[in-house]
N, C-alpha and C positions, 0 to 999 in steps of 0.2 A: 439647559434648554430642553433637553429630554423629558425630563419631569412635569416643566412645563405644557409642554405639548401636549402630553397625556391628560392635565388637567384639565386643559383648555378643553378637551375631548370629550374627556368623561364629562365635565357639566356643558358640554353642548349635548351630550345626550340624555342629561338630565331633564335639560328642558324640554327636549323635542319630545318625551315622553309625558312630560307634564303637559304638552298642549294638543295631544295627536290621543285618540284611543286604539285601543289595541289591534292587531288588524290580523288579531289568531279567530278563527271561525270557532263556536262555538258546538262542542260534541253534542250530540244529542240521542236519545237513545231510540229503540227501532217505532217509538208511538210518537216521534218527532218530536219532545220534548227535551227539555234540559234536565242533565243528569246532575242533581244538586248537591250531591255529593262532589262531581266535578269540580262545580260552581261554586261550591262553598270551599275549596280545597285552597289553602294556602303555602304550600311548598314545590316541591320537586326533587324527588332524589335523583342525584347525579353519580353516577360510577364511571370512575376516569383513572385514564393511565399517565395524562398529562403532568406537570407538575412546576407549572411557569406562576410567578407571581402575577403577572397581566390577567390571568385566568381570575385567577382570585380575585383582583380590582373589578376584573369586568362583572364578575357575580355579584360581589356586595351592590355593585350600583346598580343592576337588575333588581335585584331586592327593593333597592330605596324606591326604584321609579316603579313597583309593580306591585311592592307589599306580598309576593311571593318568597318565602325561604329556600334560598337553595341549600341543600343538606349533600355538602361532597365528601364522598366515599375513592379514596383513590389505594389504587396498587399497580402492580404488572396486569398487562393487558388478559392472559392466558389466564390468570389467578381469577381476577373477577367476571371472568365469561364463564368458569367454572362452577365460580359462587352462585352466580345466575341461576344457571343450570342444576346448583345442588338445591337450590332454594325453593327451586319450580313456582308452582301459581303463590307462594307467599313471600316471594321477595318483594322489599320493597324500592327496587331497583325501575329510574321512571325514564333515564335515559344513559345510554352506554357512547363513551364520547375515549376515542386512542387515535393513535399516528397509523397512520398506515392504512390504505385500502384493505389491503390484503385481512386483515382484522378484521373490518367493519364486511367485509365479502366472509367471512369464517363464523361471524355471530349470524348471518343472516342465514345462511346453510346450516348453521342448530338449531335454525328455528324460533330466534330470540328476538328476533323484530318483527316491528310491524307496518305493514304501511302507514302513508304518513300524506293528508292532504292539506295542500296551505298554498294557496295562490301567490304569497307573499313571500313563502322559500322557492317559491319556479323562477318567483324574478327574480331574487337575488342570489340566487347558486347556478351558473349555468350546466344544461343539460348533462354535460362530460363530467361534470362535478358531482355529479348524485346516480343514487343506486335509479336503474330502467324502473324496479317496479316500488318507485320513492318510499325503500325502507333507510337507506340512508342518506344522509346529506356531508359534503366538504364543509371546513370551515375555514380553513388555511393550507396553501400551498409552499413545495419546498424544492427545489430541485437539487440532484445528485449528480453535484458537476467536478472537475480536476482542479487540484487546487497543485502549484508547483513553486518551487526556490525561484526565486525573482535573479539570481544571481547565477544559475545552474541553467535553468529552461528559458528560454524566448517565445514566447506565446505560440509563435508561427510554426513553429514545431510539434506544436499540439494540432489535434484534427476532430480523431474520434475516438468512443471508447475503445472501440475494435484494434487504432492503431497502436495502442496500449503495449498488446500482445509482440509487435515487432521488435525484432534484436537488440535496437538501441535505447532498450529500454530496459534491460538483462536487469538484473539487481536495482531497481531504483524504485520499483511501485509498490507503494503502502494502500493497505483496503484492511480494514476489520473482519470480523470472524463471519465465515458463513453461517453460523449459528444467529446473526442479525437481520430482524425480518426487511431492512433497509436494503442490503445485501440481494435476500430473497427475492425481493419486488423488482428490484433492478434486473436481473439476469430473467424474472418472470418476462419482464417486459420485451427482453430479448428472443425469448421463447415464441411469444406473440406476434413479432414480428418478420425473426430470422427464419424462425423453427427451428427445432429442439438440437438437430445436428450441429450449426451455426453455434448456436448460445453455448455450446458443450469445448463447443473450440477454442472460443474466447473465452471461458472460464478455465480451460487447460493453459491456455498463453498465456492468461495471466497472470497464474500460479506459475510457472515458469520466470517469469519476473519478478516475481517478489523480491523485494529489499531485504524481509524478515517473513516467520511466520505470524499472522495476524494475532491481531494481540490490541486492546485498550478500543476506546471509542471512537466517535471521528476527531474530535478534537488533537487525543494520543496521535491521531495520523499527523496532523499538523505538527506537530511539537517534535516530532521524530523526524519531517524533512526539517525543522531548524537545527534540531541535534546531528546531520547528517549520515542519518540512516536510510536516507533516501530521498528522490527527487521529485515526484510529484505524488498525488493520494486521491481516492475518490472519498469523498465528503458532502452532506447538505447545505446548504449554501445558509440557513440559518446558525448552525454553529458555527460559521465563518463569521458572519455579524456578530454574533454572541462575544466573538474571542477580541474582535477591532473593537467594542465599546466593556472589554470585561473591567473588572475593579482589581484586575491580577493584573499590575505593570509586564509581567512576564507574556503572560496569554496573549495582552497587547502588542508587546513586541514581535511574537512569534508571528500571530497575524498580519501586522505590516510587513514582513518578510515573506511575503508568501503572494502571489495574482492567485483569479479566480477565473476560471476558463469553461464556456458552453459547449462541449462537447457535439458534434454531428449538426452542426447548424446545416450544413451544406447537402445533409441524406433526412435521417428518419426525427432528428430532433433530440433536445436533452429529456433526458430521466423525468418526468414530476411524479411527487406521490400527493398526498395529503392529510391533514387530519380532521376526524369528521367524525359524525354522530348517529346514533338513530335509536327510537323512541322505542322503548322493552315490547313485549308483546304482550305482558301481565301487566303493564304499567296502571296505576291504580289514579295517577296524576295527569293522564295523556295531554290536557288544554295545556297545562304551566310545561311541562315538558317540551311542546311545538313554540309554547312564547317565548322559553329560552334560547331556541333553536335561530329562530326567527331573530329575536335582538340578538344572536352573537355573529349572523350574517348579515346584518345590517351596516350598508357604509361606515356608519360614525367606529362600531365596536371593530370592525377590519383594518381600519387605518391605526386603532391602536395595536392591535395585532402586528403590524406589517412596523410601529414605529418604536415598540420595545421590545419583541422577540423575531424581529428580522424573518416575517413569514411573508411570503407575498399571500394577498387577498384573493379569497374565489369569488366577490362583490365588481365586476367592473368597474363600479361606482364607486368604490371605494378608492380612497389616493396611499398608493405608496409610500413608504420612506423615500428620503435621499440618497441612502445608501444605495439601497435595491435598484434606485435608478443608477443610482452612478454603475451600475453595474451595465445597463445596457440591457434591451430587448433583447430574447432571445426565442428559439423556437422549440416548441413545446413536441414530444412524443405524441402523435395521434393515433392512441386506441384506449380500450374501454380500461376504465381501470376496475372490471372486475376481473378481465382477463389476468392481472396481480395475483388474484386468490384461486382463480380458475387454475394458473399451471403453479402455483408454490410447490405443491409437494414434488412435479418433474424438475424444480430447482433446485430443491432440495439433492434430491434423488442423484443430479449430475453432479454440484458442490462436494456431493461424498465420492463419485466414480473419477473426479478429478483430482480428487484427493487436498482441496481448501478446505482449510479446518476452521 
C-alpha cells in the first residue's frame, strides 16, 4: 500500500507540473534583464548530507517535470561545508540541503548563503521554519521525543525531559553521544529557554542516569531498552517510524515494544528540529536551485516526505501520514531555531564540564 501511495503522489505531481508554470521568479541582472546564462541553465548542483531513498525519488521526478538535472553530491554535513569553503568562488555547489538547524545557522555564519526571494517558499514554509533574513528554508520536520518499554514504563509516569533527571530514573536512560548534533540542538534549545545554568543541570542529571555510557545511534537506543539495558531513551520520532515499517523483522519487533511519548506538553513543548536548505552564495544555477526548493516544499512532495521517511511536513497544506497521526498532536517548543546554532558551542561546552561523552 506504501508503494502505492507514493505513486499515486509522485504522478499527481507529475501532472500538476505539466499543467501549472513555474512560479520561481525569474533572476535578472542589475539592467533588469534576464541572465541567459541562468535561463539557458539546465541543472542544479545539490550538496547533501541526506541519504533517504524518497530524496532521490523526488529529484528524478523534479527532473521529468522541469528537464532540470539535478547533480547530488552527498557526504557528512561538516565535510562539504568545508569543501564549499575550500572551493570559494569555483564551486560548483548551487544548493547546501542537511538535518539540523544548527548546520544550516553554521553555513550561514561562513558566509556560504545567500538570500533567497520566492513568494511561493513564504507560503509554503512557515515563518518559524526559515532563516529571519530567508538564507535558509525547512523542508521536513522531526521531533525528539522519549521513547520507553511498554512493559516497564506506563506512559503517566512520563512528564518532561527535566523529569528525566529524578531518582527513579537512576540506571535506566539511553541517549547517544554528545558528540551528535541532535543531542547538541536539544540541550541548545534548553539553553534558550532555561538558560545556561538550568540546561547544565539537566545534562548533569541526566548523566547521572545513564543506563550505560552513550554509545550507537537512536535507533541503538531502542534496541537496547528491548535488550534490557534500559527503560526509556531520547530518540527522533522518524527513526521510530523507520524501525515499525523496517524490512528487518527484528527492528520491527523492537519497535512494537516500545510507546512514543511528547515530552513537556504541559510547560515549554517538545524538541523540533528540521531539515532544510539554502541556496550557495557562488551559486552559478540560483533560478533551478529556488525551483527545487520550491517543488520539495510543495504539499504533493511533503506528504511523500511524511508517508515514506516518517518526517512531519513544514507545508501546512501538506497531509500527513497515518502513522504520525496516530501519534496525536502535540506541542511544539516555541523559539527561533537559530537560537540551535546561536548557543551550540555553550552546549558543547557544558556536555564536556558534565562529563556526557
Amino acid at each position: 500500500m506504501k508503494k502505492l501511495f507514493v505513486f499515486v503522489v509522485l504522478s499527481a505531481l507529475f501532472l500538476l507540473a505539466a499543467c501549472s508554470d513555474s512560479s520561481s521568479t525569474t533572476q535578472k541582472n542589475s539592467e533588469g534583464k534576464k541572465n541567459s546564462s541562468q535561463e539557458e541553465s539546465k541543472e542544479v548542483n545539490l550538496y547533501t548530507s541526506r541519504h533517504y531513498d524518497v530524496d532521490d525519488t523526488l529529484y528524478k521526478e523534479f527532473e521529468k517535470e522541469t528537464g532540470i538535472k539535478v547533480n547530488v553530491i552527498k557526504g557528512e554535513p561538516d565535510e562539504l561545508l568545508e569543501r564549499i569553503k575550500r572551493e570559494g568562488n569555483a564551486s560548483k555547489a548551487d544548493l547546501f540541503l542537511t538535518s539540523d538547524a544548527a548546520r544550516l545557522f553554521r553555513a550561514k555564519e561562513d558566509g556560504l548563503l545567500q538570500t533567497v526571494s520566492s513568494d511561493t517558499l513564504d507560503k509554503q514554509v512557515p515563518k518559524n521554519f526559515q532563516d529571519t533574513d530567508q538564507m535558509w528554508y525547512g523542508l521536513t520536520k522531526r521531533a525528539r521525543v522519549i521513547v520507553y518499554n511498554k512493559d516497564k514504563v506506563k506512559p503517566e509516569e512520563l512528564s518532561t525531559y527535566e523529569a528525566l533527571t529524578e531518582a527513579q530514573w537512576k540506571n535506566r536512560v539511553l541517549v547517544r553521544s554528545s558528540e551528535n548534533v541532535y543531542n547538541q540542538s536539544l540541550l541548545a534549545s534548553f539553553i534558550e529557554i532555561n538558560g545556561e545554568e538550568k540546561a547544565k543541570e539537566w545534562a548533569s542529571g541526566l548523566v547521572t542516569n545513564f543506563a550505560r555510557n552513550p554509545e550507537g545511534g537512536d535507533r541503538d537506543q531502542a534496541k537496547a531498552i528491548a535488550a534490557g539495558i534500559g527503560d526509556v531513551a531520547i530518540m527522533n520520532t522518524y527513526y521510530y517510524g523507520q524501525m515499525l515499517n523496517s524490512t528487518d523483522p527484528e527492528e520491527v519487533k523492537v519497535a512494537e515494544s516500545l510507546g512514543v511519548f511528547f515530552p513537556n506538553q504541559d510547560t515549554t513543548g517538545t524538541h523540533v528540529n528540521i531539515s532544510g536548505a539554502g541556496v550557495i552564495k557562488t551559486s552559478k544555477n540560483k533560478d533551478n536551485a529556488i525551483k527545487l526548493l520550491e517543488y520539495l516544499t510543495a504539499p504533493e512532495a511533503q506528504t511523500v516526505f511524511a508517508e515514506t521517511n516518517y518526517e512531519y511536513p513544514v507545508n501546512p497544506e501538506a497531509t500527513s501520514s497515518e502513522l504520525l497521526k496516530s501519534w496525536g498532536k502535540f506541542k511544539e517548543q516555541d523559539i527561533p531555531l537559530s537560537s540551535l546554532g546561536d548557543n551550540n558551542s555553550k552546549a558543547v561546552m557544558i556536555f564536556n564540564e558534565v562529563g556526557w561523552k
